[in-house]
C-alpha positions in Angstrom: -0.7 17.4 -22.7 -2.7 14.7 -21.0 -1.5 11.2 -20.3 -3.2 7.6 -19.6 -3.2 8.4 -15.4 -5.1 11.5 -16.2 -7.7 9.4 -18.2 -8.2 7.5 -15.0 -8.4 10.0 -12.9 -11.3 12.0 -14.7 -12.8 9.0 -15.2 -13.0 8.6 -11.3 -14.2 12.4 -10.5 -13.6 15.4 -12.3 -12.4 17.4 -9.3 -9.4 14.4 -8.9 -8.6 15.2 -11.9 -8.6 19.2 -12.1 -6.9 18.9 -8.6 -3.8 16.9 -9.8 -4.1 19.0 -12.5 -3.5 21.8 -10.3 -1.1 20.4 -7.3 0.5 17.1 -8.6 1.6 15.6 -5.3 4.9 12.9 -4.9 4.3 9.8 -4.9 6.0 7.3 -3.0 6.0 3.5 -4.1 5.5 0.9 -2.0 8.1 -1.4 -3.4 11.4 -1.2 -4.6 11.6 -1.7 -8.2 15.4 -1.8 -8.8 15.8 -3.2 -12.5 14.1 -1.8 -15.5 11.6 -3.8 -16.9 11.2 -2.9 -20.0 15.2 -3.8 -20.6 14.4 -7.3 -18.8 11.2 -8.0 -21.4 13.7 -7.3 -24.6 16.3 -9.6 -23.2 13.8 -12.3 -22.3 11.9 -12.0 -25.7 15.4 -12.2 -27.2 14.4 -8.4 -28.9 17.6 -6.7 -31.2 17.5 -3.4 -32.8 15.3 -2.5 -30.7 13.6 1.9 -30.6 13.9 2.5 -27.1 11.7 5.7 -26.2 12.0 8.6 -24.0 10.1 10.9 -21.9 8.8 13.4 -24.1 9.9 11.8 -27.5 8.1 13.3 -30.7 5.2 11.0 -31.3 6.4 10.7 -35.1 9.9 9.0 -34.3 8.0 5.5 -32.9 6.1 6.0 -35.8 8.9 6.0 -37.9 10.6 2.7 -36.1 7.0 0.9 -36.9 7.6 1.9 -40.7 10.7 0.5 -40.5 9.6 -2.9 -38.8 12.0 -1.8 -35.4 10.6 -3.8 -32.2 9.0 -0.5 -30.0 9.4 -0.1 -26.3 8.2 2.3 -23.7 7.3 4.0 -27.7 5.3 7.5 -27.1 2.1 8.0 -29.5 -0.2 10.6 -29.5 -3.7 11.6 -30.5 -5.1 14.6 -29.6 -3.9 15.9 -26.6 -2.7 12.7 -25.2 -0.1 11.0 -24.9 0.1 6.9 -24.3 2.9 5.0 -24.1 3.5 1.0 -26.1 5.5 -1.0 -23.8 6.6 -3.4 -26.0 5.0 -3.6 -29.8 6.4 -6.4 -32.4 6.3 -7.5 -35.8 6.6 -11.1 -36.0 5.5 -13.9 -38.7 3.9 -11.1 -40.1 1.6 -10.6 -37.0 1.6 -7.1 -35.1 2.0 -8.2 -31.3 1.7 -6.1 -28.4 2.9 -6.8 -25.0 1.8 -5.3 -22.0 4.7 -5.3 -19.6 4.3 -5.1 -15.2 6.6 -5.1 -12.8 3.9 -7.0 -10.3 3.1 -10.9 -10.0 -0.8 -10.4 -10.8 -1.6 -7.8 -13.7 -5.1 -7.4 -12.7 -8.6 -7.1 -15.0 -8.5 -3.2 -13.8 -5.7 -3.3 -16.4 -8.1 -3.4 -19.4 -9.1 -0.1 -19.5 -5.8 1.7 -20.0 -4.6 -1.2 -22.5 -7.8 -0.8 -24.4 -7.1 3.1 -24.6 -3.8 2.0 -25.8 -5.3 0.1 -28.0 -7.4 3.0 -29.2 -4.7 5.4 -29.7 -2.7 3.3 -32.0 -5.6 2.6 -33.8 -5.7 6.0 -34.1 -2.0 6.1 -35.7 -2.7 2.8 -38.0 -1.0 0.9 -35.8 -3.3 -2.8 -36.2 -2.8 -5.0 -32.8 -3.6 -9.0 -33.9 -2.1 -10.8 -30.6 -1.9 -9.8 -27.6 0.6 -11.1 -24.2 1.3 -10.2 -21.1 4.9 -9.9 -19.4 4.9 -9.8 -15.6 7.4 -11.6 -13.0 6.9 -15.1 -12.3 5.5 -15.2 -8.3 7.1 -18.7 -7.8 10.5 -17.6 -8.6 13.0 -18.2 -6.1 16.6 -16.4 -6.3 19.7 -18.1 -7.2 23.2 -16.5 -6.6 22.2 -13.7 -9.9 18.7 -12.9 -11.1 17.7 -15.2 -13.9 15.2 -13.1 -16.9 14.1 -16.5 -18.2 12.7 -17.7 -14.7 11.8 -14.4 -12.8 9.6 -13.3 -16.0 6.4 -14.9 -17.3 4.5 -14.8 -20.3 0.7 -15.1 -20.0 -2.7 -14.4 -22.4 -4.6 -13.5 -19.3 -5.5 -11.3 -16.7 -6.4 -12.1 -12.5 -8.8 -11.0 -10.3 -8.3 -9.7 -6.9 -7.7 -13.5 -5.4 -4.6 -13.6 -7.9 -6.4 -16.5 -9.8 -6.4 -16.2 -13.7 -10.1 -14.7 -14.7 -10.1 -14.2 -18.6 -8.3 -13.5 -22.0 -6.8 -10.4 -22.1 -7.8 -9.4 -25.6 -11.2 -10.2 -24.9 -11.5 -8.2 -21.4 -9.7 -5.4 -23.4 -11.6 -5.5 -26.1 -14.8 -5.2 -24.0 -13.6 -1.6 -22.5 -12.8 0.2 -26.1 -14.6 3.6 -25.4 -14.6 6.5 -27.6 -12.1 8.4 -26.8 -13.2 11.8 -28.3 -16.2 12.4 -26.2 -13.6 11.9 -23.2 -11.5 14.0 -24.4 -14.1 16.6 -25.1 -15.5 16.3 -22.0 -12.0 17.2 -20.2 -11.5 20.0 -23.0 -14.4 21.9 -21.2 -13.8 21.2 -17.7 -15.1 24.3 -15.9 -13.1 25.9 -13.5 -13.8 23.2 -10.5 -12.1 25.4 -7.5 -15.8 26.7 -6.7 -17.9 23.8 -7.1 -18.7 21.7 -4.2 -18.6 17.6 -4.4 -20.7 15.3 -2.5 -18.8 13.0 -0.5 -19.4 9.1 -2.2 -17.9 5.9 -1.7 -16.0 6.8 -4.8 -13.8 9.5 -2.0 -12.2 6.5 -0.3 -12.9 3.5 -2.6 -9.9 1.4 -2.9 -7.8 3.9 -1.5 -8.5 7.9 -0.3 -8.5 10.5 -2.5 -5.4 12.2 -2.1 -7.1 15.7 -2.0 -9.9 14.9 0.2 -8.9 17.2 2.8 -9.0 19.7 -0.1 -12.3 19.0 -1.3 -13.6 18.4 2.2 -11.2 20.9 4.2 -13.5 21.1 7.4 -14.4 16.8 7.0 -16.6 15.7 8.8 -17.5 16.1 12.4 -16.1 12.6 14.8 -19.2 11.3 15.2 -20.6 11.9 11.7 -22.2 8.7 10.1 -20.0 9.4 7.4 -17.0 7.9 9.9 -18.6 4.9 10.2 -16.4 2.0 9.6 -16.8 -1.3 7.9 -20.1 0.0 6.4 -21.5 0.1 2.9 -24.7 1.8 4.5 -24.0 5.0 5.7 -24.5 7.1 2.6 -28.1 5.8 2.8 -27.9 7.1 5.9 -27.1 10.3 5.3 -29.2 10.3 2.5 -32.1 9.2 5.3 -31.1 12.1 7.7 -29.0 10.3 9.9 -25.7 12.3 9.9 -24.9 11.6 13.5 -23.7 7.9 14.6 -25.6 9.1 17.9 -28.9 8.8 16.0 -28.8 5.4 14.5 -31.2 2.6 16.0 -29.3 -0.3 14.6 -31.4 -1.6 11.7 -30.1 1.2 9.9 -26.6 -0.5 9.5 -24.9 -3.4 9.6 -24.1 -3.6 13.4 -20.5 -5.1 13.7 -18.6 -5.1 16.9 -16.7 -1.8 16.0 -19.9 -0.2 14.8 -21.3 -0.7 17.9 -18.4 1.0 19.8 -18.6 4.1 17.6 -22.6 4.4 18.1 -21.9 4.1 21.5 -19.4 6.8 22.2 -21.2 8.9 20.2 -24.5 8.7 22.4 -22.4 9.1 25.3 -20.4 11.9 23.7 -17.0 10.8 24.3 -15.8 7.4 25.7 -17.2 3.6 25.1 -15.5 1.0 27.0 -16.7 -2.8 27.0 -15.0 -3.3 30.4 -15.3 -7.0 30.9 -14.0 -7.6 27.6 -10.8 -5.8 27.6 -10.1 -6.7 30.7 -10.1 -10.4 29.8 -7.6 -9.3 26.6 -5.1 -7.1 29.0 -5.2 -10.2 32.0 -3.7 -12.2 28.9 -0.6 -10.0 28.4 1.6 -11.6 31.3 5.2 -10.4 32.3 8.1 -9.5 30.6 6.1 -7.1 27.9 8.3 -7.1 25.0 7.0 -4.0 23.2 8.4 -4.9 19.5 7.8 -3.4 15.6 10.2 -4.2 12.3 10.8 -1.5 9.4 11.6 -3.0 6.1 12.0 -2.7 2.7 9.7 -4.4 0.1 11.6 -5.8 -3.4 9.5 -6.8 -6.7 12.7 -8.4 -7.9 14.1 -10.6 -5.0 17.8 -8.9 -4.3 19.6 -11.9 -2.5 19.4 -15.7 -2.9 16.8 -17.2 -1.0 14.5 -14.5 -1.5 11.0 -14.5 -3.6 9.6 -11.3 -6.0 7.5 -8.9 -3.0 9.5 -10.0 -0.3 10.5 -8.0 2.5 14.2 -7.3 3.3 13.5 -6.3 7.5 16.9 -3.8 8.0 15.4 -2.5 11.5 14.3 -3.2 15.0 12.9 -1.6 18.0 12.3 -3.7 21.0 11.0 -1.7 24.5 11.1 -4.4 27.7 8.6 -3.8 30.5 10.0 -6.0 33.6 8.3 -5.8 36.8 9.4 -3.3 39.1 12.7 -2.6 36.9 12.8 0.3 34.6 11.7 0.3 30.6 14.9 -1.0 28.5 15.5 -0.4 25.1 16.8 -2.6 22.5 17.3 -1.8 18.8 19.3 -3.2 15.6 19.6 -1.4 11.6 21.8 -3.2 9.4 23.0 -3.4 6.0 22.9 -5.0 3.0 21.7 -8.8 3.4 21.4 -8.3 7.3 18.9 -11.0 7.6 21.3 -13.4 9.4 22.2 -11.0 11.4 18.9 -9.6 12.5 17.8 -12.9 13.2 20.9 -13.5 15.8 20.7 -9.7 16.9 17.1 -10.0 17.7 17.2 -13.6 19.0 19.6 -13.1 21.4 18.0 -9.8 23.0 14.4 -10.6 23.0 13.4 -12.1 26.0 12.5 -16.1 26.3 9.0 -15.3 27.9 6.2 -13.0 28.5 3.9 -11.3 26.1 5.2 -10.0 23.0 3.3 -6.7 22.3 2.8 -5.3 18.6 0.7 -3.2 16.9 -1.1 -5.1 13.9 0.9 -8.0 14.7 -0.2 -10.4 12.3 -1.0 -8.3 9.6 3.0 -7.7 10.0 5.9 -8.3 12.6 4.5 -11.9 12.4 4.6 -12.7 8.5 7.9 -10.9 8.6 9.8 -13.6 11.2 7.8 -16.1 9.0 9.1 -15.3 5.7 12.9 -15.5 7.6 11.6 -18.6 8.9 11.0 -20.2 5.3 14.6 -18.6 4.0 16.8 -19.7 6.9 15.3 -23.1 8.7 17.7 -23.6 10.8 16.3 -21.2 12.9 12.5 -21.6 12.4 12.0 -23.0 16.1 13.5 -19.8 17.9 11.5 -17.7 15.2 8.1 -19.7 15.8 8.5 -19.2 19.7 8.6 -15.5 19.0 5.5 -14.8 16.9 3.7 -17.5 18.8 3.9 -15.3 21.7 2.6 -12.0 19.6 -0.1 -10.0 20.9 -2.0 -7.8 18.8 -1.9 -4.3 20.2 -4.3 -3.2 17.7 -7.2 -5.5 18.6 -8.9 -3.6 21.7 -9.1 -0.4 19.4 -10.3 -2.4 16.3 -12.6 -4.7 16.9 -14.3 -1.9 19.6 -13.4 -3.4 23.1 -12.7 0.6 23.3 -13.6 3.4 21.7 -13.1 7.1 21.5 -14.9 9.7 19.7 -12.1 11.7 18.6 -11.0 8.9 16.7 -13.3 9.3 14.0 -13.4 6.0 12.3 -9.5 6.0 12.8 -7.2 3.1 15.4 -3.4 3.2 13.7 -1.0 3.8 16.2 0.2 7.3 15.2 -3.5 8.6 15.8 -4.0 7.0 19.1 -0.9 8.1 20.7 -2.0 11.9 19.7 -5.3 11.0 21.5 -4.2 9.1 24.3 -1.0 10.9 25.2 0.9 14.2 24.6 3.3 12.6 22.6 3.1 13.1 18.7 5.0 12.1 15.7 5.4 15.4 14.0 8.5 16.5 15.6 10.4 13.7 14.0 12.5 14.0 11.1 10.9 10.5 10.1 7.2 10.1 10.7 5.7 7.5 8.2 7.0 4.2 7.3 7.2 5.3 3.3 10.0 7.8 4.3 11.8 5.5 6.5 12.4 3.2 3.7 13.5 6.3 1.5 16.0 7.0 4.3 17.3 4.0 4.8 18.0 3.8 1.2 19.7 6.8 1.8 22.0 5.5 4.7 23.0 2.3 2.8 24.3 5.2 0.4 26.0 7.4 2.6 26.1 5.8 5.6 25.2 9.1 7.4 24.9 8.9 11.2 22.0 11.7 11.7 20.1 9.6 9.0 20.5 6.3 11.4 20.1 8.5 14.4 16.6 9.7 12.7 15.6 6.0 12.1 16.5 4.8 15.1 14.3 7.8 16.8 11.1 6.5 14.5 11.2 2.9 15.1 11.9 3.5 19.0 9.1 5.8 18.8 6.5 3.3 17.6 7.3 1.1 20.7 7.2 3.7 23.1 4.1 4.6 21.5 3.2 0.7 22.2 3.9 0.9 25.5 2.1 4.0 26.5 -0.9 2.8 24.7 -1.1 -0.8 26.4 -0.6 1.2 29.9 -3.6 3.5 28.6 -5.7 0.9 28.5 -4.9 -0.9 31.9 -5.2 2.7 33.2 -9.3 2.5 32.1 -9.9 -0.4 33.2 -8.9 0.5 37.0 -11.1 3.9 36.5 -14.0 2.0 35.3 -14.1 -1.1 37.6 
């Protein structure tokens, strides 16, 4: 049985698709998503009598509720071998309407395709679409004491583009990605066997997002200095396509010659290490005394859970804070809380940090930053003490990005769990929590059971991301006295 994700993916490669096909792998979601949509769009349409499906309904019985003029959600049809599923599909003054339903702010265009496959499928049934809506939560709702359906949800005709700005009827950008079916579905139905053919790495391997089997499709990847491993760089498939598979052999007109790129052509011509010394010495005579070493973990919420709060924001439960004093040994600070703890990380972190000195963190603005921001906006009375904190951020990630350094082994890679395995013997893969997904899982799991190895295993993660801070910022002062 095929369903609409497995249309995508075929669409995308064939070997994605015969891959999941053989090894579906977790996934984890980036938000929490803690009411049910689809009960939210009934009550907001004001919906009664409603067929409700299931996961692996018989197709017939949503047939059967159209017959009888029942509203459908989350109804499973079939044709063929797939399966689709209506989110919400209704009959009224005598019109057929469908709406598509998201849990997200901004449905975007790349929408179309798997509504106009719905679309297809229930064609397929006899089911005639005339209007078509969208349902998606409201971005400029703000949280009162309960959630309110009428204001968190939306109703629109239209999808957005990637700027969130409203590009286009959404029956008429549907309507331009009907596709017949059939010669899909053909084309699946005589996949080969894919586990001996070999794929070309493309832009389509990391477009958007990496494959999640690359490593299987490409289990020895590339070499580090491959031009493959270029970053920022629309150009290095005609590269390689030219002959140039080594970053060592590029001239420059060959690519687009950022900063970074530079770097990595660089170290690869020197086989190892590029350092621009005058420039990162400049950036590390900036950081000035006491080094506050700092990184959040926090949750992310499509439906805002407390008042105050907006749809995506970002409920920060934990804190690690490393100080670096002169001539006084490294102290550690750290805070997890519970429930609505934003008060009380404010205050908690507030009253620890120090008043001066650098404030050290890795992809700070990208993050910590927007973080004390966002608390900023929800509790004002303390948007002074908060501005005086991210005011004195330092972005940790900068020298490694924007190729003040530069190492070899890094392969086109500079997030802070990669460096540290370079630049130290130290390595997340001991921990019981090693990625920022699973820390949220777990600390979902503590505000369940209130476990202390779960807190203990948090508390080890965080605290390891500003050790890791503070033995990467001493790594690069360390260069700078080698090379000068």
């Amino acid at each position: 049985m095929l369903h609409e994700s497995d249309l995508r993916k075929f669409t995308r490669c064939d070997k994605y698709f015969w891959y999941s096909k053989q090894n579906s792998l977790p996934f984890f979601s980036f938000a929490t998503i803690q009411y049910d949509i689809f009960q939210l769009a009934a009550e907001y349409l004001g919906l009664e009598n409603v067929f409700r499906g299931k996961r692996n309904d018989d197709p017939l019985l949503a047939l059967e509720a159209y017959e009888k003029n029942q509203p459908l959600l989350e109804a499973r049809i079939a044709y063929r071998d797939l399966r689709v599923k209506i989110p919400c599909f209704v009959r009224k003054n005598h019109k057929n309407i469908l709406y598509l339903i998201y849990s997200q702010c901004y449905p975007k265009v790349s929408e179309a395709q798997k509504a106009a496959d719905l679309i297809e499928v229930m064609a397929k049934n006899k089911m005639h679409v005339d209007e078509i809506y969208l349902i998606h939560i409201n971005a400029q709702y703000t949280r009162d004491d309960e959630l309110n359906v009428f204001e968190c949800l939306t109703l629109s005709d239209e999808f957005y583009n990637d700027k969130n700005k409203k590009c286009g009827k959404a029956s008429e950008l549907i309507e331009q990605q009907r596709r017949d079916l059939d010669k899909i579905l053909d084309a699946i139905e005589t996949l080969p066997n894919m586990s001996q053919v070999q794929k070309k790495r493309s832009s389509i391997c990391t477009s958007h997002y990496k494959c999640e089997y690359f490593k299987e499709c490409f289990p020895d990847n590339q070499h580090d200095t491959s031009i493959l491993n270029l970053v920022q760089s629309s150009k290095k498939y005609e590269c390689e396509e030219m002959g140039i598979t080594d970053m060592a052999m590029v001239h420059g007109d060959e690519i687009e010659a950022t900063r970074i790129q530079y770097a990595q052509v660089m170290a690869a011509k020197k086989r190892g290490l590029f350092i621009d010394k005058m420039a990162l010495k400049t950036w590390v005579d900036k950081v000035s005394y006491p080094i506050t070493y700092l990184d959040f973990e926090w949750q992310t919420f499509a439906y805002p859970p407390y008042k105050g709060m907006k749809p995506y924001d970002v409920l920060v439960f934990q804190y690690s804070m490393h100080i670096e004093e002169k001539g006084q040994k490294l102290r550690h600070e750290q805070f997890i809380g519970d429930g609505d703890c934003r008060i009380a990380f404010i205050e908690d972190l507030l009253s620890k940090i120090p008043k001066e000195g650098t404030i050290l963190v890795f992809n700070a603005q990208g993050a910590e930053a927007l973080r004390l921001q966002q608390l900023a906006k929800q509790f004002s009375q303390y948007e002074e003490q908060l501005r005086s904190v991210w005011e004195r951020m330092v972005d940790l990630a900068l020298p490694f990005s924007s190729g003040l350094i530069y190492d070899t082994r890094m392969a086109g890679e500079y997030n802070l769990k990669k460096l540290l395995s370079l630049f130290s013997d130290l390595s997340y893969d001991e921990l019981e929590i090693n990625q920022g997904l699973l820390a949220v899982k777990k600390y979902q799991e503590l505000e369940a059971t209130h476990a202390e190895e779960v807190k203990k295993a948090l508390f080890e993660y965080c605290g390891m991301d500003t050790y890791a801070e503070y033995v990467l910022f001493h790594f690069l002062k360390d260069k700078i006295s080698e090379t000068m």
